[in-house]
C-alpha positions as CSV (number, residue, x, y, z in Angstrom):
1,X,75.6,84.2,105.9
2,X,71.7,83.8,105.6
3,X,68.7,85.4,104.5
4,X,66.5,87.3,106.5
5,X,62.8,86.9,105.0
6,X,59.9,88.1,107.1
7,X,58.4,91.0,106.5
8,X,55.8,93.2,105.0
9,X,57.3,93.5,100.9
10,X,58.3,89.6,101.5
11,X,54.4,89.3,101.6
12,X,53.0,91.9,99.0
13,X,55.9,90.3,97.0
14,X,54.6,86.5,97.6
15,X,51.0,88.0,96.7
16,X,51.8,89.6,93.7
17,X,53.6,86.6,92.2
18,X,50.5,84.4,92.8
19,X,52.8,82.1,95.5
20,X,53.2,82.1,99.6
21,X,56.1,84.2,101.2
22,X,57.1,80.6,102.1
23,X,57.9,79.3,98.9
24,X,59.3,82.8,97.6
25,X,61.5,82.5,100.7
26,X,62.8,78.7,99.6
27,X,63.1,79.9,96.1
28,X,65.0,83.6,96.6
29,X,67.3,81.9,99.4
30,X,68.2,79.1,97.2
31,X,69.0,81.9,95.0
32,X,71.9,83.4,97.5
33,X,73.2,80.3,98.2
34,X,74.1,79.4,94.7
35,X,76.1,82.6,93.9
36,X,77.6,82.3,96.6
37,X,78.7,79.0,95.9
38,X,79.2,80.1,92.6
39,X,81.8,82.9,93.7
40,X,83.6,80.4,95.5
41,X,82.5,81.9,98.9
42,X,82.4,79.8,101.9
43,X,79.9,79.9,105.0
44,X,79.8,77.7,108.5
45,X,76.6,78.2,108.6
46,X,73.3,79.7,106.6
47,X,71.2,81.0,108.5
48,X,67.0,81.9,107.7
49,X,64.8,83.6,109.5
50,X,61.7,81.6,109.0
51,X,63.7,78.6,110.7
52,X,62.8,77.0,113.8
53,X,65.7,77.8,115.7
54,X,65.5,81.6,114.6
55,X,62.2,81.7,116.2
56,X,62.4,80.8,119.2
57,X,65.5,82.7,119.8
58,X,63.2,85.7,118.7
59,X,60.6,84.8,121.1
60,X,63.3,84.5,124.0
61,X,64.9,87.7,123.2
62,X,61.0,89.5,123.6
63,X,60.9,87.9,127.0
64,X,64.3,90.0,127.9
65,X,63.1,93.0,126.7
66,X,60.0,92.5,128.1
67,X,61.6,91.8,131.9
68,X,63.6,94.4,131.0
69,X,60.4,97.2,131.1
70,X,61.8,98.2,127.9
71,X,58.7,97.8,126.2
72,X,55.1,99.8,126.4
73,X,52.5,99.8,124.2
74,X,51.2,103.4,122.3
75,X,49.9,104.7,119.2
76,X,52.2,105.5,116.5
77,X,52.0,107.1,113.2
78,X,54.1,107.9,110.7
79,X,55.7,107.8,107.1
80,X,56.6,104.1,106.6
81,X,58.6,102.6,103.8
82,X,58.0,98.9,102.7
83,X,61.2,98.2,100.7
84,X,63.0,99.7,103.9
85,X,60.5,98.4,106.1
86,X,60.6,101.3,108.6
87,X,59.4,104.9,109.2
88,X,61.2,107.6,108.2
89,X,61.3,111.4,109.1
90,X,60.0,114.1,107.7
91,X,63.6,115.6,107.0
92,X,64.3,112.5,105.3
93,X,61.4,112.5,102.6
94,X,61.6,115.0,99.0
95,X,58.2,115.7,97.0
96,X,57.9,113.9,93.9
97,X,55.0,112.8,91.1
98,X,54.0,108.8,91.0
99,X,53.8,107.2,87.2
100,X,50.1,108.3,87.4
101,X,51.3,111.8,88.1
102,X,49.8,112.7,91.3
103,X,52.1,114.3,94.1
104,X,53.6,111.1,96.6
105,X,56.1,111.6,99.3
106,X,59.9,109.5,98.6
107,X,62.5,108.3,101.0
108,X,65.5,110.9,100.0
109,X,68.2,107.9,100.2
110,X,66.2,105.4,98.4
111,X,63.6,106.6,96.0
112,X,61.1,104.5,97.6
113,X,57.3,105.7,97.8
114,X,56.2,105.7,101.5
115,X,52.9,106.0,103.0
116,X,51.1,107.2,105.9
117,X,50.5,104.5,108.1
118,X,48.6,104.7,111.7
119,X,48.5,101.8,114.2
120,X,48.9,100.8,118.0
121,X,52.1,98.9,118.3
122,X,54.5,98.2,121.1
123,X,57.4,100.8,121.7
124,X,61.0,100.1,122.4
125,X,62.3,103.1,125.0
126,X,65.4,103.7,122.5
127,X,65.6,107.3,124.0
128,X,66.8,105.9,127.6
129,X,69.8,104.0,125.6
130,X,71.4,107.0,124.6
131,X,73.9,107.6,127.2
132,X,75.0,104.0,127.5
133,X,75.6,103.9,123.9
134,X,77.6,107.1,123.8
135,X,79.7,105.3,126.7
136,X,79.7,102.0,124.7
137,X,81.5,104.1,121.4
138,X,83.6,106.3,123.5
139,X,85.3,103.5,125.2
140,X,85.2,101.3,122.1
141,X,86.9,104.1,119.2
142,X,87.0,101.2,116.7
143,X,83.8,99.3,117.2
144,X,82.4,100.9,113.9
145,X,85.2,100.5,111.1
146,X,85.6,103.0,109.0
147,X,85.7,106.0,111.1
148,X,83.7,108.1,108.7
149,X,80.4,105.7,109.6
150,X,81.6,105.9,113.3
151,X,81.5,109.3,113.4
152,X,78.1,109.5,111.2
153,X,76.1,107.4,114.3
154,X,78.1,110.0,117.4
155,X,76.4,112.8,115.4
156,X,72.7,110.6,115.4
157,X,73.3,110.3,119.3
158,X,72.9,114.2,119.4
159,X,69.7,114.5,117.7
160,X,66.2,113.6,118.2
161,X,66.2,109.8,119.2
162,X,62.4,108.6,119.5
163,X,61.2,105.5,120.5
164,X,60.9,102.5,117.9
165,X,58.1,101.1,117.1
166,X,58.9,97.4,117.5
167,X,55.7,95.4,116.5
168,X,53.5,95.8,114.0
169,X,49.3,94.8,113.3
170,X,49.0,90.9,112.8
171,X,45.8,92.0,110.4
172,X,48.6,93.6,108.4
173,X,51.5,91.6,108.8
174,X,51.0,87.7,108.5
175,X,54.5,87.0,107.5
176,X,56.4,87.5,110.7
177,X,56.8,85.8,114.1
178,X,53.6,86.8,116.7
179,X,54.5,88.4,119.4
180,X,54.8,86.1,122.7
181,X,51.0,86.7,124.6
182,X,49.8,89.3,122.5
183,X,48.7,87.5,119.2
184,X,47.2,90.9,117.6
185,X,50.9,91.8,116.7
186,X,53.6,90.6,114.5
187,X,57.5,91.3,115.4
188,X,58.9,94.2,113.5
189,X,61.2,92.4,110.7
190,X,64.1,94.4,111.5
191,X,64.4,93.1,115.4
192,X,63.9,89.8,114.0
193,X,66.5,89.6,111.9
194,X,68.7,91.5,113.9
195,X,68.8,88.5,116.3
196,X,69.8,86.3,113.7
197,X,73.4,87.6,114.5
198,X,72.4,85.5,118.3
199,X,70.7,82.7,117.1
200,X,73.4,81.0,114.9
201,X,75.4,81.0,117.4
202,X,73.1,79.3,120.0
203,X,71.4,81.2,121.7
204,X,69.7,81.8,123.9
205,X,72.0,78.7,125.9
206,X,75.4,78.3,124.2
207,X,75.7,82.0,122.2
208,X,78.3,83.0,125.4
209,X,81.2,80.6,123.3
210,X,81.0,83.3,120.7
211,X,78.7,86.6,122.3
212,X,80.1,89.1,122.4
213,X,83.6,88.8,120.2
214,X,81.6,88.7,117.0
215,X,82.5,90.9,114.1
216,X,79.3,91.9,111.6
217,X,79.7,93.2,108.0
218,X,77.2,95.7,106.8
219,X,75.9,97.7,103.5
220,X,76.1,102.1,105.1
221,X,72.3,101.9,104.3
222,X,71.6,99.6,106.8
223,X,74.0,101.5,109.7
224,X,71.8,102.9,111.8
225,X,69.7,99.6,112.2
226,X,73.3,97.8,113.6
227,X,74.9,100.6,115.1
228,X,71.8,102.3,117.0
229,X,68.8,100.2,117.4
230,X,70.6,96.6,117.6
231,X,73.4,97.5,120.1
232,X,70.4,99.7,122.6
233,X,68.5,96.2,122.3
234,X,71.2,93.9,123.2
235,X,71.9,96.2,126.2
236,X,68.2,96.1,127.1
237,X,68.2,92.3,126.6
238,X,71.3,92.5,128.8
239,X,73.7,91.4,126.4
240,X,76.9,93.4,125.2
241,X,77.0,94.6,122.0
242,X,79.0,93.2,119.2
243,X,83.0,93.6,119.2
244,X,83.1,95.4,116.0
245,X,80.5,96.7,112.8
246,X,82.8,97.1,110.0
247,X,80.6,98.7,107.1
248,X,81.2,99.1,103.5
249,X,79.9,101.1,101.0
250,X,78.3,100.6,97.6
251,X,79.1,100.4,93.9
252,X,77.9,103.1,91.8
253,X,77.9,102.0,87.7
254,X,79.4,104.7,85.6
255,X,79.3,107.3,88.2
256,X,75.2,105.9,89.0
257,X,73.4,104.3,91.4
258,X,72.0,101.1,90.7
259,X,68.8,100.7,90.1
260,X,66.7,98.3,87.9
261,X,64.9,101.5,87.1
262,X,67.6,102.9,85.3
263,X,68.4,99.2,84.4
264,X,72.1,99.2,85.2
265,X,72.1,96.5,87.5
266,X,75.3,94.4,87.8
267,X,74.6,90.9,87.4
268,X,77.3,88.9,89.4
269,X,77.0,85.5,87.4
270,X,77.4,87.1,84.6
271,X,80.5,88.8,85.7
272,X,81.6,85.2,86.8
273,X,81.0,83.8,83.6
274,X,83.1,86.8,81.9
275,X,85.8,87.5,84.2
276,X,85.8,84.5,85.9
277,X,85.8,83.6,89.9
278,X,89.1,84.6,90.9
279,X,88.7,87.7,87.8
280,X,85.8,89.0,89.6
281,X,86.7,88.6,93.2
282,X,90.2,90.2,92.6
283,X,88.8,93.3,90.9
284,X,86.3,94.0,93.6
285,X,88.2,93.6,96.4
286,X,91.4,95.0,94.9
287,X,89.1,98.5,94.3
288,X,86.6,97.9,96.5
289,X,87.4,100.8,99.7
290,X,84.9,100.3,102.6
291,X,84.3,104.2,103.3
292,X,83.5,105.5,99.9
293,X,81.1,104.7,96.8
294,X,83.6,103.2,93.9
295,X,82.5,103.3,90.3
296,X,82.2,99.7,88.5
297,X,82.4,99.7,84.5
298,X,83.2,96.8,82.5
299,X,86.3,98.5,80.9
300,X,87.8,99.1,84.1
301,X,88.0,95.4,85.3
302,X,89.7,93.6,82.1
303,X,92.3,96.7,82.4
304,X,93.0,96.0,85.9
305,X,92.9,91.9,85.6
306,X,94.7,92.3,82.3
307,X,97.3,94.3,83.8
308,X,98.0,92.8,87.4
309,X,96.9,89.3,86.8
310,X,97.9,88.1,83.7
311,X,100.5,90.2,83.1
312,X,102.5,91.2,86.4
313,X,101.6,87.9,88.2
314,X,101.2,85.4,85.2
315,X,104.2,87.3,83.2
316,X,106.7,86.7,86.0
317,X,105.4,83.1,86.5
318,X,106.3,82.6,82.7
319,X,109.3,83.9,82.6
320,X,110.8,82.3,85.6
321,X,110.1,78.7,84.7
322,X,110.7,78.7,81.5
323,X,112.9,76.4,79.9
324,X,114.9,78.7,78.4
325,X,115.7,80.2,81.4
326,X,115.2,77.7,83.9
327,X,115.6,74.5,82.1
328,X,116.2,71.6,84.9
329,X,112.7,72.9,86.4
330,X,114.0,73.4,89.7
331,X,114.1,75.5,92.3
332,X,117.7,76.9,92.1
333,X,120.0,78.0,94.6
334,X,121.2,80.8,96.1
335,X,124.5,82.4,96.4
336,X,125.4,84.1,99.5
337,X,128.2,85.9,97.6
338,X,126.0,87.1,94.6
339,X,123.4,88.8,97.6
340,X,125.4,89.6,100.9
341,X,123.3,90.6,103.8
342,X,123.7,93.8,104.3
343,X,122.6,95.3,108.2
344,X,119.8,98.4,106.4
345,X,118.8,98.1,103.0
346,X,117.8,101.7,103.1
347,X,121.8,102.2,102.6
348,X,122.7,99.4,100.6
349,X,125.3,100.4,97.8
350,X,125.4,97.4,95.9
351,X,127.7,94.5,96.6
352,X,128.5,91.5,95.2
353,X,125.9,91.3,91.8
354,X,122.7,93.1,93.9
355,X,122.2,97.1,93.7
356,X,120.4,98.8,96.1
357,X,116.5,98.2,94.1
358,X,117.1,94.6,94.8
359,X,118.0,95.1,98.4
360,X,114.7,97.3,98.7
361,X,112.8,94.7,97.1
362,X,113.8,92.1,99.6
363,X,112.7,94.2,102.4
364,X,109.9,95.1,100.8
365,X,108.9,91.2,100.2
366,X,110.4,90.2,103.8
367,X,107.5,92.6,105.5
368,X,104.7,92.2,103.2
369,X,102.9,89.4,105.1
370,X,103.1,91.2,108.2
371,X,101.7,93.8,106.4
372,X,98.9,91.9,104.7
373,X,97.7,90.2,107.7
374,X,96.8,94.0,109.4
375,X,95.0,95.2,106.8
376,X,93.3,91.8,106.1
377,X,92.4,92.2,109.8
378,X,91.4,96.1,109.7
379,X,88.9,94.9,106.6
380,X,91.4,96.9,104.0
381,X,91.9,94.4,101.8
382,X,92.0,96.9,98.8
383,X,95.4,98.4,100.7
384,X,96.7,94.4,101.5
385,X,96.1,93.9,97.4
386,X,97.8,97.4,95.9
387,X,100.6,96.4,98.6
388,X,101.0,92.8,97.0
389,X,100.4,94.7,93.1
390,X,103.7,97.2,94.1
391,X,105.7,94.1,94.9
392,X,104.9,92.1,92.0
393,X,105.6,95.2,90.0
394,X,109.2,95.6,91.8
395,X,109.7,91.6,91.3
396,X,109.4,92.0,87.7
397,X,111.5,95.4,87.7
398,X,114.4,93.0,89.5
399,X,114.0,90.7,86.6
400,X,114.4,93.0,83.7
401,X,117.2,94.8,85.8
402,X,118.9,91.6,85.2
403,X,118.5,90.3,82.1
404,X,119.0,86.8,83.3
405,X,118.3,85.3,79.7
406,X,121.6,87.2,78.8
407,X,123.9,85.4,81.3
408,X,126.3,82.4,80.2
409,X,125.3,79.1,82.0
410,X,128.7,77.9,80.6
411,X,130.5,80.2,83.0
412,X,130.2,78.8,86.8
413,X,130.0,82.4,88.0
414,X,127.0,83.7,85.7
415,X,125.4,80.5,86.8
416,X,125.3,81.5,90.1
417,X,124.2,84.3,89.5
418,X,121.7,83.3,87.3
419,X,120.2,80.8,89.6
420,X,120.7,83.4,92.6
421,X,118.0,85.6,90.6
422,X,115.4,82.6,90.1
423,X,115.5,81.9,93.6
424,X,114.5,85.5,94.6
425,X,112.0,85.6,92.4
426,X,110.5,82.2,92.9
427,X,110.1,83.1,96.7
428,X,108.9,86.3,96.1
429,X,106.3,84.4,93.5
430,X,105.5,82.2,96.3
431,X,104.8,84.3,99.3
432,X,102.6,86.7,96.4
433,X,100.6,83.0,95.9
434,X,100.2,82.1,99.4
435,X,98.8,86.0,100.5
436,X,96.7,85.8,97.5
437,X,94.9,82.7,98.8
438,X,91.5,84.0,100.7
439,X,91.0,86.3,97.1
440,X,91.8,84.5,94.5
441,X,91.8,81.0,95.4
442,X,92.0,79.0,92.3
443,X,95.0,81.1,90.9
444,X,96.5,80.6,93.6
445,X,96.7,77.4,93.8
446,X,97.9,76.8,90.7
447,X,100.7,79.6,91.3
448,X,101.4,77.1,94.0
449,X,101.3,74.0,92.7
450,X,103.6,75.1,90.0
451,X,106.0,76.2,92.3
452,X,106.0,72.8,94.0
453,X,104.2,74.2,97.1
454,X,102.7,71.4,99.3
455,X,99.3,71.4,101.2
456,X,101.0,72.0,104.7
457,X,103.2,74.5,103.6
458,X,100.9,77.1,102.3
459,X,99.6,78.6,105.7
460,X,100.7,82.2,107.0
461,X,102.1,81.9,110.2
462,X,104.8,80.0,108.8
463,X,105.5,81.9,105.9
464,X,109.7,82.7,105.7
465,X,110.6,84.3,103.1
466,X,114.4,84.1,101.5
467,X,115.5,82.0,104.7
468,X,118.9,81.7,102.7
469,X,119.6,85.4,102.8
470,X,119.5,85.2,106.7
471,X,121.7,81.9,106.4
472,X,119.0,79.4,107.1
473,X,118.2,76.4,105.2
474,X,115.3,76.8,102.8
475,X,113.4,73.6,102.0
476,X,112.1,74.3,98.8
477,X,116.0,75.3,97.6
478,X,116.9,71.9,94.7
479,X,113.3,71.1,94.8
480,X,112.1,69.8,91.3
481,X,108.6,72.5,90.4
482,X,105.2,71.3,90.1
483,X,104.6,69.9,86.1
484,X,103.0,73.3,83.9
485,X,100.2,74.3,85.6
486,X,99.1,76.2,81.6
487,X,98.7,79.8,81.9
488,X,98.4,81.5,85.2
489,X,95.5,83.5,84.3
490,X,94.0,84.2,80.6
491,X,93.9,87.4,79.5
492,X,90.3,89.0,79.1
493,X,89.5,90.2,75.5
494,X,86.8,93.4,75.3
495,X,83.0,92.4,76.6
C-alpha cells in the first residue's frame, strides 16, 4: 500500500494551504496509514513516491524507455484535468456554467473543470503498443478481473489510441521527479506512480523475485491508466506486464455519487467507531461486488450485521455452549449410529436420528472451504461470505430441527444424541470462524478461542471438518471449550 504524491493538485493544494507539497505529503500519508491501521488492515510494505528509492527507480525506468526509442519530443495541446491529472477528449467533456456563471468545459465522469493547456513535452509512442497489447489480453483472458472492465479496455484497443504525453513543463510543475538530462521537464505523475508497483519490489536489481507474478487492485476510474498505458510501458521498458489487474467498482450513497459537493461523503472512522472494525469490514466486503456500483446507507449495514452477525453467527454460538444445553463445557462426542455415513447425501432418507437437511448440511459444510478459498482467490469475496451466511443459516435450521434443549440427558440414548448434535454444530461453528479470519478478524478469534481452537490449528490447508463422520479421530472431540469469550458480536442499535 502507499501513497502516490507528486503532482500538479498535490502542489496548488500545498499552495493554497499556506504549506510545501512536502509536508502536505507527510501529513495526508500519515493520514492513510492510520486508517488503515485503524481498520485493522495489514501492509508489508508502504510505499511513497517522494521516497528515495521510488526515485531512482523512476529515473531508471526513463533510461529504458529512452533506449527503447519510445520517446520523442512534440508539441501538445489539449483539455487537461488537474484532479485527474491528464488530458481528456473532446468526447469525454459536457458544457456547464462555473459558480461565477460563465460557460467552462467538465470531465463527463468526474465533474472536474479542465483547461486548455499548451506545452512541448516528451511523447510516449502508445499507438505502436497496440497490437502487442491485444496479443498480451488475448492470450491472458483473465489478466483484467471482472470481465466487464476486460472487455471495456479490448473495445479502447479499437479506437483512436494517440500518443501520451509523458512529461510535463518544470516552470509548471515543481513537485515531481526532473526528467534525467533534460531538466526543463518534470515526469508526468501518472508514470511515476505507476512504477511504484516496480520499485517496492526492488527494482530496478531484485524486482525479478516478484516481476511479473504480481496482482494489482484498482478503483474502474483509474483502468485505463493500469490496463493501457502501464502495461504498453512495461513492454517498452522491456518488462512483462503484471499477472493480473483485478478492479472494483465504487460505492454510491443512497443511489449517489459521492461527492463533498453534495456532502455525502462516507467517513470510514466514523463507521469504525459505529459499527466497529470487524462491523464495518464484514458489511463491505460481504456487499461489496467488484463489477458494479453498490449503494451504501446506514440502515442497510446494522440490518445486515444485526442479522448475520449477531444473530445467525453469535445466536448459534449462544446456544451451543450454554449451560443449559451443554453444561460440562466440552466438546461432545459424536455417535456414529445417531449419523451413519451415507455414500450421496443428495439421496439420503434419514437413518438413524439425521434426515436428509442434516445430511445436506454436512456436505454443504464439508465443501465450503474449498469453495471459499476460489472465490477468495478470484477476488469474490462477497460470493465466499453469502456462501458462509447460507451455511450458518442451515446450521441454525439443524438446531431448531432438533430441539436439543428438549432431549432427556437422563436417558443414555437422547444423550447421544444430544451431544451428536453439539458436535455438528461446534465444527460447523468452527470451520465458519476459521474462513471468517482475513474479514473479520477480531470476531473471529474470539469465535475461536471459545471453541478452544489453538494458534496452530486455525490455518486452512488443514482445515477437516467432521473427521468423525468419515471414521477419523477428531482432536478437538472431549476437549474442555475456551472460558466465555462474552458476546460474539453486539448488536447495533439505530445511528
Amino acid at each position: 500500500s502507499g501513497t502516490d504524491e507528486h503532482g500538479l493538485k498535490i502542489q496548488q493544494a500545498a499552495a493554497a494551504a499556506g504549506t510545501s507539497p512536502a509536508e502536505l505529503c507527510e501529513r495526508v500519508s500519515g493520514l492513510f496509514r492510520q486508517a488503515l491501521t485503524q481498520a485493522g488492515v495489514a501492509y508489508t510494505d508502504f510505499t511513497r513516491t517522494s521516497e528515495p528509492r521510488h526515485q531512482r527507480a523512476v529515473r531508471h525506468f526513463w533510461g529504458a524507455l529512452r533506449d527503447g526509442g519510445v520517446l520523442y519530443k512534440g508539441a501538445y495541446e489539449g483539455w487537461y484535468c488537474t484532479p485527474e491529472e491528464s488530458f481528456l477528449p473532446e468526447s469525454q467533456l459536457a458544457e456547464r456554467t462555473d459558480a461565477q456563471g460563465r460557460p467552462c468545459k467538465v470531465s463527463l465522469e468526474t465533474g472536474h473543470e479542465v483547461h486548455w493547456t499548451k506545452e512541448e513535452n516528451y511523447m510516449f509512442r502508445l499507438s505502436a503498443f497496440r497490437d502487442p497489447l491485444r496479443n498480451w489480453l488475448r492470450d491472458n483472458p483473465r489478466a483484467i478481473f471482472p470481465d466487464p472492465f476486460y472487455q471495456r479496455v479490448l473495445r479502447w484497443l479499437d479506437e483512436d489510441l494517440p500518443d501520451l504525453s509523458v512529461s510535463r513543463e518544470r516552470s509548471r510543475l515543481q513537485w515531481g521527479i526532473p526528467v534525467p538530462s533534460d531538466p526543463t521537464q518534470t515526469i508526468y505523475v501518472w508514470v511515476d506512480a505507476l512504477v511504484n508497483y516496480l520499485s517496492v519490489v526492488g527494482y530496478p536489481e531484485s524486482h525479478g523475485t516478484w516481476w511479473p507474478a504480481v496482482h494489482h487492485i484498482v478503483g474502474k476510474d483509474i483502468l485505463k491508466f493500469h490496463a493501457l498505458y502501464w502495461p504498453a510501458l512495461l513492454l517498452a521498458a522491456g518488462l512483462e506486464p503484471p499477472e493480473r489487474i483485478l478492479v472494483h467498482s465504487h460505492w454510491t450513497v443512497r443511489g449517489q455519487k459521492m461527492s463533498k459537493s453534495l456532502g455525502n461523503v462516507v467517513d470510514p472512522s466514523v463507521c469504525v467507531r459505529q459499527y466497529s472494525v470487524d462491523g464495518f469490514r464484514y458489511f463491505l466486503l460481504r456487499q461489496g461486488v467488484p463489477e458494479r456500483d453498490c449503494d451504501y446507507y446506514d440502515e442497510k449495514v446494522v440490518k445486515l450485521v444485526n442479522s448475520e452477525l449477531a444473530d445467525a453467527l453469535g445466536g448459534l454460538l449462544n446456544r451451543t455452549t450454554a449451560p443449559s444445553i451443554n453444561p460440562s463445557n466440552t466438546y461432545p462426542r459424536f455417535s456414529e449410529p445417531c449419523f451413519p455415513k451415507v455414500l450421496d447425501s443428495r439421496e439420503a432418507k434419514g437413518t438413524g436420528r439425521a434426515c436428509a437437511e442434516d445430511y445436506q448440511l454436512v456436505a454443504a459444510v464439508a465443501s465450503l472451504p474449498a469453495q471459499v478459498d476460489s472465490y477468495f482467490e478470484s477476488f469474490q469475496i462477497y460470493k465466499a461470505l453469502e456462501c458462509i451466511a447460507q451455511c450458518v443459516r442451515q446450521t441454525n435450521g439443524f438446531f431448531q430441527r432438533h430441539r436439543p434443549w428438549k432431549l432427556d440427558r437422563r436417558d443414555a440414548v437422547e444423550q447421544l444424541w444430544l451431544d451428536t448434535i453439539l458436535h455438528i454444530t461446534l465444527e460447523c461453528l468452527r470451520v465458519y470462524g476459521t474462513l471468517l479470519q482475513p474479514v473479520v478478524p477480531h470476531m473471529a478469534d474470539k469465535l475461536l478461542s471459545r471453541l478452544a481452537v489453538g494458534p496452530g490449528e486455525r490455518g486452512l490447508s488443514g482445515l477437516i471438518f467432521l473427521a468423525r463422520y468419515d471414521g477419523k479421530p477428531c482432536p478437538f472431540e472431549g476437549r474442555q471449550l475456551g472460558p466465555d469469550t462474552g458476546i460474539l458480536f453486539h448488536r447495533l442499535g439505530k445511528s
